[in-house]
C-alpha positions in Angstrom: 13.1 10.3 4.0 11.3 9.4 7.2 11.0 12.9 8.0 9.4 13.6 5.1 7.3 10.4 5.7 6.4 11.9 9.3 5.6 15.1 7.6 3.3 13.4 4.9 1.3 12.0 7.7 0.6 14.8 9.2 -0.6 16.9 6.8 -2.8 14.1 5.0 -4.3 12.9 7.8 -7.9 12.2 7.8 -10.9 12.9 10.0 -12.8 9.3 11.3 -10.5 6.8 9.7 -10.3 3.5 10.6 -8.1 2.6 13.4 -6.4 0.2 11.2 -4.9 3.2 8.8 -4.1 5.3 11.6 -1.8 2.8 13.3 -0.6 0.7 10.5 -1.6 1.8 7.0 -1.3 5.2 6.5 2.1 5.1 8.2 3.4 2.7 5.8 2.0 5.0 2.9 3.5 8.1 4.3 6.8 5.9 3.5 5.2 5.3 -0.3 4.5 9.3 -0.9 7.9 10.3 1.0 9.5 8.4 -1.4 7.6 9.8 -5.0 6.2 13.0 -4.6 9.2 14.4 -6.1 9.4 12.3 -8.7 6.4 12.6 -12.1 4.5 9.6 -10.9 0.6 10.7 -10.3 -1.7 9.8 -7.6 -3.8 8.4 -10.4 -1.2 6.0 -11.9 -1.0 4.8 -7.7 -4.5 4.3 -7.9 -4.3 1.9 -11.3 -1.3 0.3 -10.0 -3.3 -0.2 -6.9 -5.5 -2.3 -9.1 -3.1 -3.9 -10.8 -1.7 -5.3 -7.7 -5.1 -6.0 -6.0 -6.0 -8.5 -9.7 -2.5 -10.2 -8.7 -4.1 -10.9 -5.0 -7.3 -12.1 -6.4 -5.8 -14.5 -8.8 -3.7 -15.9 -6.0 -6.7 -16.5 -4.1 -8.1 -18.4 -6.8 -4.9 -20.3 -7.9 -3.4 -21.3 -4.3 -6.3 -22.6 -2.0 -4.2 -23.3 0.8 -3.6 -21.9 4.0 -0.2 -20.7 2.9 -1.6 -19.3 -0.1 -3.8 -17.2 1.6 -1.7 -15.7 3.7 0.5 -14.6 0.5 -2.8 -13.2 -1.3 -3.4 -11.6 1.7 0.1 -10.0 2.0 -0.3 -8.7 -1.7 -4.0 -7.4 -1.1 -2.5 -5.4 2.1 0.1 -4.4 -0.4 -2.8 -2.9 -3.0 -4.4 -1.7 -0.2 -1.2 0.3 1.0 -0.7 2.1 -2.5 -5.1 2.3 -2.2 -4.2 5.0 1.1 -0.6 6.4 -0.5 -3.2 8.1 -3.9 -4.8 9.9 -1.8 -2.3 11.1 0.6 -0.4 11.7 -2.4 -2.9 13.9 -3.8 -3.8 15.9 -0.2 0.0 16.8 0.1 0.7 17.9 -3.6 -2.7 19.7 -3.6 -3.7 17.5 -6.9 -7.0 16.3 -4.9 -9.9 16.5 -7.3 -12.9 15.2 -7.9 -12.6 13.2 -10.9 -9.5 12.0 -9.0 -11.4 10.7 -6.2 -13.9 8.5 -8.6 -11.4 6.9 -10.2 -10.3 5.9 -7.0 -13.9 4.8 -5.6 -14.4 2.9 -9.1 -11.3 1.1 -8.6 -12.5 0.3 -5.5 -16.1 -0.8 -7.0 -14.4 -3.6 -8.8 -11.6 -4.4 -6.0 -14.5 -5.2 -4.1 -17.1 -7.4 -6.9 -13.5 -9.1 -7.8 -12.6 -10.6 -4.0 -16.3 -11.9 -3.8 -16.0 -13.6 -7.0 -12.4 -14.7 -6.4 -12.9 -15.6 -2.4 -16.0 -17.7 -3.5 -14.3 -19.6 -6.3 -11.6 -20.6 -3.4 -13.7 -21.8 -1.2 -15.7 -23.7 -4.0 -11.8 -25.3 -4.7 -10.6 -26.1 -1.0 -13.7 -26.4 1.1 -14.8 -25.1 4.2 -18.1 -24.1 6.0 -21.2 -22.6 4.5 -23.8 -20.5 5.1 -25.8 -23.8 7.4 -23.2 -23.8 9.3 -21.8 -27.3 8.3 -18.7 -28.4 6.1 -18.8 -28.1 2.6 -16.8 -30.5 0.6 -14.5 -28.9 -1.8 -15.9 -28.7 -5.4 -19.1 -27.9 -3.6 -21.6 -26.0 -6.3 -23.0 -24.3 -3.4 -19.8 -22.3 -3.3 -20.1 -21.1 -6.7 -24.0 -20.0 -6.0 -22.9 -18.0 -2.7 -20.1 -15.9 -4.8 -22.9 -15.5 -7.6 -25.5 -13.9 -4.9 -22.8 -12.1 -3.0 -21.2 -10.3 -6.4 -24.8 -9.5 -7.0 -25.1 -8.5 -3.6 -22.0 -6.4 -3.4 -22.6 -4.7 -6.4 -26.0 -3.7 -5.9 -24.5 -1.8 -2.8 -22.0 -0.1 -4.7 -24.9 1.5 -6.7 -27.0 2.3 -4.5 -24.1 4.0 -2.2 -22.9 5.8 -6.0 -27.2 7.0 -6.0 -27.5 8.0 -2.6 -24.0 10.2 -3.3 -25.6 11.9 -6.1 -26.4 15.6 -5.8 -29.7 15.4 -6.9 -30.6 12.6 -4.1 -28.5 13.9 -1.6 -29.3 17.7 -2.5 -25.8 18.9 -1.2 -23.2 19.3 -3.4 -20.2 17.2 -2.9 -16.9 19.3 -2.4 -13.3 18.3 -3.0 -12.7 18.2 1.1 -15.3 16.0 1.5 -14.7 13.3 -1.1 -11.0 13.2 0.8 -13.1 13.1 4.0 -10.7 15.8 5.7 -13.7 17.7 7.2 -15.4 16.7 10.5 -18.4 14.6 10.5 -21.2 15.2 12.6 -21.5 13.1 15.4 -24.9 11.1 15.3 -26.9 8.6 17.5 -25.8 5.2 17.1 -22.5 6.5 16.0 -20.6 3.4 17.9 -22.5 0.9 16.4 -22.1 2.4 12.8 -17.6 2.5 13.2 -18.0 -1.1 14.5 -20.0 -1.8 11.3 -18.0 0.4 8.8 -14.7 -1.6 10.5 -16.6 -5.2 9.8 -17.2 -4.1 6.4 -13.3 -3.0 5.9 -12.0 -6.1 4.7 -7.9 -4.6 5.2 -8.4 -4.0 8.5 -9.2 -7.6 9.8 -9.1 -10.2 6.5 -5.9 -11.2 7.8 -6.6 -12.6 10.7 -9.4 -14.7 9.1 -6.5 -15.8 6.2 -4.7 -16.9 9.9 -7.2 -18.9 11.1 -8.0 -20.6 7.7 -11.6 -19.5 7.6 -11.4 -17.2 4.6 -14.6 -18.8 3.5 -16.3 -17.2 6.8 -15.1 -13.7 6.1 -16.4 -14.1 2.2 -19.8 -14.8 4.4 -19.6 -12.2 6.6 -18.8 -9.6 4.2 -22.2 -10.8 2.1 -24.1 -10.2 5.0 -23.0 -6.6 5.9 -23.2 -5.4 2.3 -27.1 -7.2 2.2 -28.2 -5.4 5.3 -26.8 -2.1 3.8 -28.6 -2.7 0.7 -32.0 -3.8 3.1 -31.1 -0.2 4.7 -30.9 1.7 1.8 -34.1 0.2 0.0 -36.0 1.2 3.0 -35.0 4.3 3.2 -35.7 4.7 -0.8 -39.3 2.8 -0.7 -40.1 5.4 2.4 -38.5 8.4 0.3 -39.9 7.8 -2.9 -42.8 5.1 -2.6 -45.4 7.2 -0.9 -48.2 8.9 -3.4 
């Protein structure tokens, strides 16, 4: 099987990923693919069990505050996360990639993503921990609450307007198969380093463990409000220059 794994990562490979799924992830969901593409399992029942798994995370979040605990929601997340690469690579190496395929996995994603706000803010809200001034919040603190109510809203509003910006008749180039699986090269661009160090803040698998280490999961929840707001600052911009002149 673990030539078949080797083989699977090889041919599903894809252009600009993060280092964290070169190394680590996509390895481990070679494994995953090596071990069902034979069998009638579909890369879209991976991607709802994907979910499935990921709602198991969250709730453990939310229902064991504790260092310990986070370090087990974490260890499930990475878990979702792992069958969230093996769809795809599933897909790419049976030659079942599709389009419809690839927004059920972006939805999935969509609610992955307004679900750890909500669940990462309610945790903090139970067990404490610093806010956005910088000082100790006691646990129970409303302020908690209000920070995962702004940051869903925040996250969510992202999610639409990358889902607008993606449409054809914004982005006025149809949107192929290859390029929803990103296996195409993407043009280089200026400020291209500062944009991977940015998309690799705002990819929670590759780094929410360490802060679930250190014990300062309430940090990360704060972080990732403030990437996703700037994005969203970024895109209105870019929309109010686009479509606000006379």
């Amino acid at each position: 099987m673990l030539t078949t794994a080797a083989r699977v990562y090889r041919e599903t490979r894809k252009k600009n990923d993060q280092l964290f799924n070169v190394y680590a992830m996509r390895p481990l969901a070679a494994v995953v693919v090596a071990a069902v593409h034979r069998t009638p399992v579909t890369p879209n029942q991976v991607t709802l069990l994907n979910l499935a798994v990921f709602l198991v995370a969250a709730a453990l979040f939310v229902a064991m505050p504790s260092w310990t605990g986070g370090l087990w929601a974490v260890g499930v997340l990475e878990l979702s996360y792992c069958l969230d690469c093996a769809d795809g690579m599933l897909a790419r190496y049976k030659k079942l990639a599709s389009k419809s395929g690839h927004l059920l996995d972006f939805f999935t994603d969509e609610l992955k993503a307004v679900v750890l706000v909500g669940a990462l803010a309610v945790r903090a809200w139970r067990a404490g921990g610093y806010g956005f001034d910088g000082r100790p919040w006691e646990p129970g603190d409303t302020r908690f609450l209000l920070v995962g109510i702004a940051g869903v809203a925040v996250v969510a509003s992202a999610l639409s307007l990358t889902n607008f910006l993606r449409s054809p008749d914004v982005s006025g180039q149809a949107t192929t198969v290859e390029a929803y699986y990103e296996t195409v090269e993407k043009k280089r661009t200026a400020g291209a380093q500062v944009a991977t160090f940015l998309r690799f803040l705002n990819h929670y698998p590759s780094h929410i463990w360490i802060w679930a280490l250190a014990g300062r999961l309430e940090l990360y929840l704060g972080l990732w409000i403030a990437l996703n707001a700037l994005y969203l600052a970024r895109g209105w911009l870019g929309i109010l220059l686009r479509f606000g002149r006379g």
